[in-house]
C-alpha positions in Angstrom: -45.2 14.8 11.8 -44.3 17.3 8.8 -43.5 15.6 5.7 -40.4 16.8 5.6 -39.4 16.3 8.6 -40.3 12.8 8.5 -38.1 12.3 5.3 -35.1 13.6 7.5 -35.7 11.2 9.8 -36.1 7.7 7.4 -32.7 9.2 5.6 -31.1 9.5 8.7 -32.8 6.2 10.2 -31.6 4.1 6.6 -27.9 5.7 6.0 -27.4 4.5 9.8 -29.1 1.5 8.9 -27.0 1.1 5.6 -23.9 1.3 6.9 -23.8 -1.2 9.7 -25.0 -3.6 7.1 -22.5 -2.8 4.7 -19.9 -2.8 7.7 -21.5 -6.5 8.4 -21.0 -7.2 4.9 -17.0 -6.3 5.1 -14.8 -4.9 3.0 -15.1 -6.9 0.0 -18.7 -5.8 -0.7 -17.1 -2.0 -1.3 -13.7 -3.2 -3.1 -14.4 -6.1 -5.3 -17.9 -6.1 -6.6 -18.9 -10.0 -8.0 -21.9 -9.9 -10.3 -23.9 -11.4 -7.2 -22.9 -8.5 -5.4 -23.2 -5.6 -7.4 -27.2 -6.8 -8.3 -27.7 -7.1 -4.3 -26.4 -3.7 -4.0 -28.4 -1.8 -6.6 -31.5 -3.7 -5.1 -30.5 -2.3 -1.7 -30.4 1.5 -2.9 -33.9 0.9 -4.7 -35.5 -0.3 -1.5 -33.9 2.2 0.8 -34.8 4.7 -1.8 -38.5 4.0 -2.0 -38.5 3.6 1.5 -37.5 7.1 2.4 -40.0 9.0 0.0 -42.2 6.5 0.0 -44.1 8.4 3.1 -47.3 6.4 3.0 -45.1 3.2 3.3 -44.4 1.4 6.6 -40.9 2.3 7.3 -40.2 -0.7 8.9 -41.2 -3.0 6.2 -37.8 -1.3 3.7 -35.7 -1.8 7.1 -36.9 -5.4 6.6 -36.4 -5.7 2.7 -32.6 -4.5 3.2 -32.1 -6.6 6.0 -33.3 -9.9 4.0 -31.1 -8.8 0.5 -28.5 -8.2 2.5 -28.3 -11.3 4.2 -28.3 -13.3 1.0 -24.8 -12.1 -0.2 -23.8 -12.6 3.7 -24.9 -16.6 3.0 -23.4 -17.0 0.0 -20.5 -15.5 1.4 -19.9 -17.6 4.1 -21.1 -21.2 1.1 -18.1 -19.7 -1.0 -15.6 -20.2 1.8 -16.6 -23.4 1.9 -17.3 -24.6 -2.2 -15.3 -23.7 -4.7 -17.9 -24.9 -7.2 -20.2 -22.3 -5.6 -17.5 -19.6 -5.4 -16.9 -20.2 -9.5 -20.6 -19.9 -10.4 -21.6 -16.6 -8.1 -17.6 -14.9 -8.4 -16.6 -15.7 -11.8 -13.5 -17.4 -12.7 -10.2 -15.3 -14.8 -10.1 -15.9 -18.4 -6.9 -16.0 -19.9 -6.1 -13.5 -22.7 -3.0 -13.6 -23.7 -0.8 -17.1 -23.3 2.6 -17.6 -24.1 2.8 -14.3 -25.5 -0.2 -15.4 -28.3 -3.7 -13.4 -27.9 -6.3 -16.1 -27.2 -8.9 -14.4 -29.5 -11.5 -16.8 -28.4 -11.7 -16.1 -24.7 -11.9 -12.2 -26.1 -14.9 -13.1 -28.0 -16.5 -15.0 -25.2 -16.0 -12.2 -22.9 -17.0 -9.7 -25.0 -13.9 -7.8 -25.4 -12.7 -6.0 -28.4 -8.8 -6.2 -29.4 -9.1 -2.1 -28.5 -10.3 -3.0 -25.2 -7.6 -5.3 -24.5 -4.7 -3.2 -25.2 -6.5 -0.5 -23.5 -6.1 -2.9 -20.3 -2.5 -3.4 -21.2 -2.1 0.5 -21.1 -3.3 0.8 -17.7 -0.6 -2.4 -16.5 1.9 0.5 -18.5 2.3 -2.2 -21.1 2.3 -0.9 -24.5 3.1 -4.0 -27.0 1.6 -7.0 -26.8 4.7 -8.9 -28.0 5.8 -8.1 -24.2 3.7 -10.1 -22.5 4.0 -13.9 -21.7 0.7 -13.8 -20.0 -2.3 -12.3 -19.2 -5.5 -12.9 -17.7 -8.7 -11.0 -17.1 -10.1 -11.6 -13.5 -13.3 -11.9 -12.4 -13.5 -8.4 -10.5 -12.8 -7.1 -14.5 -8.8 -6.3 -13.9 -6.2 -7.7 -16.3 -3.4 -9.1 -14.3 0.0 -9.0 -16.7 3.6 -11.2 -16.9 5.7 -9.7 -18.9 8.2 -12.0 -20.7 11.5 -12.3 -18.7 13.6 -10.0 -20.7 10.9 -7.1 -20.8 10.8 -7.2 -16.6 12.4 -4.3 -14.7 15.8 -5.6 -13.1 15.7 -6.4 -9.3 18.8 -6.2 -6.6 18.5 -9.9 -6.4 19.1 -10.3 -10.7 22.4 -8.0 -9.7 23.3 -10.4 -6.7 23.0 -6.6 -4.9 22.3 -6.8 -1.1 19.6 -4.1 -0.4 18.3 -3.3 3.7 15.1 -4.1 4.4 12.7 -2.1 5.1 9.4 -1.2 7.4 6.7 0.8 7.2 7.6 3.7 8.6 5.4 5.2 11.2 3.7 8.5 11.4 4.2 10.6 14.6 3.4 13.8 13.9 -0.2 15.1 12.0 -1.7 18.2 11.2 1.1 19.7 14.1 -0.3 17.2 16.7 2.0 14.2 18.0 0.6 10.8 18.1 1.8 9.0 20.6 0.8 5.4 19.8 2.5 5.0 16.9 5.5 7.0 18.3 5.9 3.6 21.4 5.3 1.3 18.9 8.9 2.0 17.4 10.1 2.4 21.1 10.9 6.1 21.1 9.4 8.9 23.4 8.3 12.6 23.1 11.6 13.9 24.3 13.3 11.8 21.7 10.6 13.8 18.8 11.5 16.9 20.4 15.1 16.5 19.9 15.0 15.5 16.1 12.7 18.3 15.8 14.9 20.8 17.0 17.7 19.4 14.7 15.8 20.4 12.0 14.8 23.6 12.6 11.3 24.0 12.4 8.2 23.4 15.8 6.2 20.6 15.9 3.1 22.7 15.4 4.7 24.0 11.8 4.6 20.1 10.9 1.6 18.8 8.5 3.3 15.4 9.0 6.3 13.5 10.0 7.1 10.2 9.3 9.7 8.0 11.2 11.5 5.2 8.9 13.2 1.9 9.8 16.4 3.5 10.5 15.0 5.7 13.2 15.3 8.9 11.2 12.2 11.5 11.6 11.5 13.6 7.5 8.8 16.5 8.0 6.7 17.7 5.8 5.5 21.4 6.7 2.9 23.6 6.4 5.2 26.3 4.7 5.5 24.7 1.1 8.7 27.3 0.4 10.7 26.3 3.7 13.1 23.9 2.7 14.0 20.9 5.8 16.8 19.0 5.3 16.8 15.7 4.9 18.5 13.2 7.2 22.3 13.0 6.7 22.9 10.6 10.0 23.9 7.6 7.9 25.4 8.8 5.6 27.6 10.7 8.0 28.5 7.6 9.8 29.4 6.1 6.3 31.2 9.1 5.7 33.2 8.8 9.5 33.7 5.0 8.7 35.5 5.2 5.5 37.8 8.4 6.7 38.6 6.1 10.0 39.4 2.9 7.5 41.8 5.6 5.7 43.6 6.8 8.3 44.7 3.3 10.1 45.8 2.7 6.1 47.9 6.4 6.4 49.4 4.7 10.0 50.5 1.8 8.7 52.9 3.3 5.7 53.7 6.4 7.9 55.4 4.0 10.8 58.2 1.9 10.6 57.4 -0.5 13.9 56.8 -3.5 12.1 54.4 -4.6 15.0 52.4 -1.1 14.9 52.1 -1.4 10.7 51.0 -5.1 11.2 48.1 -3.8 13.8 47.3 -0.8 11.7 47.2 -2.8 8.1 44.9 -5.4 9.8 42.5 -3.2 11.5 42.5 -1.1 8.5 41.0 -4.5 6.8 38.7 -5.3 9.2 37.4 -1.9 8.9 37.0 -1.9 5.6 34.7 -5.6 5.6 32.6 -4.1 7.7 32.2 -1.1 5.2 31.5 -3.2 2.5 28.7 -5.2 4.2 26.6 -1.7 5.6 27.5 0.5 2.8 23.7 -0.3 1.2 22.0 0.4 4.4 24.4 3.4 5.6 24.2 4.8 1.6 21.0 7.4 1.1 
């Protein structure tokens, strides 16, 4: 066999090869990298490396190597679910930095960080002054997790007592002009409903890079045509809109008659109306 096409072949042989173990290995060994990790890794690259221009090697022998590294990190996996003493010594535990709102310069010195370093960190969190923070800690993947005091947080609907709708994930029927149907059951609604709200908004489902629909059933495109401007969805706040001019006009019937009877039906309706205003107003508001 050429040389070269025998170098094609182990490449194509240990990238295979490579990603089933990784695959095996899940989805931590790609995201969060422990020092135990991150050496196994750079010890598999140097063996399949070697292995694939190493032509006067026995191929078989690197798909060995690879398989033994990578089953270490696949043990100690599997001992860290079970010992937390384990998981400490190969993972790492945080280290506090900042406590209380006071830098712990010690930790920084044990781990090696410079004040610079730190507020560097705090940058990335969008965290500017120190005196902000009530605490801190650096984890053992090398992120800085942040607190901020109470008074530096962003307010919430629940610090306003505000009642908010909840929300979904909104699910994504239409790509690249194509419908997807199995997201499109899984919220219960059918091609000929697509169509429909489609149509509604002007534009074909083939001019459609992607559409998305939300928790309140309402379908927002995004198309291909960046200039073409598709409106957005105005049927709740339309309903609002009808809900409010209804409330108003039982209010107009009850001063406009003089049947005591009819102004008592109207005035009471009219309130009724108007509770159940209040209570969907934040989920009929855009």
């Amino acid at each position: 066999m050429p040389e070269w096409l025998d170098v094609v072949v182990r490449s194509v042989l240990f990238v295979t090869f490579l990603f089933f173990v990784t695959k095996a290995l899940g989805k931590k060994q790609i995201a969060q990298l422990s020092l135990f990790e991150y050496i196994t890794g750079i010890t598999i690259g140097s063996i399949a490396g070697e292995s694939i221009m190493g032509l006067d090697g026995d191929i078989y022998l690197g798909l060995l190597g690879i398989g033994i590294v990578a089953f270490i990190p696949f043990l100690g996996g599997l001992i860290s679910l079970k010992s937390k003493n384990f998981r400490d010594f190969t993972e790492g535990k945080g280290t506090i930095f900042i406590k209380d709102g006071k830098v712990m310069e010690d930790n920084l010195k044990k781990e090696r960080y410079t004040v610079d370093e730190m507020l560097a960190l705090l940058r990335d969190k969008d965290v500017f002054q120190v005196s902000d923070v009530e605490y801190a800690v650096l984890e053992a993947t090398g992120n800085l997790s942040v607190m901020l005091k109470k008074e530096n947080q962003p307010l919430t609907p629940k610090d306003l007592n505000m009642k908010v709708a909840s929300i979904k994930e909104p699910q994504t029927v239409i790509m690249d002009g194509k419908i997807l149907d199995e997201p499109l059951s899984t919220i219960g609604y059918s091609r000929g409903w697509l169509k429909t709200e489609i149509e509604k908004l002007g534009v074909t489902i083939e001019n459609v890079f992607i559409g998305q629909v939300n928790s309140y059933g309402e379908l927002t495109v995004d198309v291909f045509d960046d200039k073409l401007q598709v409106p957005s969805p105005q049927e709740r706040p339309l309903m609002l809109s009808t809900m409010k001019k209804c409330q108003a006009d039982l209010e107009l019937f009850a001063l406009a008659t003089e049947n005591k009877d009819a102004k008592q039906l109207y005035a009471k309706n009219s309130e009724k109306l108007q509770n159940a205003i209040d209570k969907v107003t934040h989920i009929l508001k855009s």
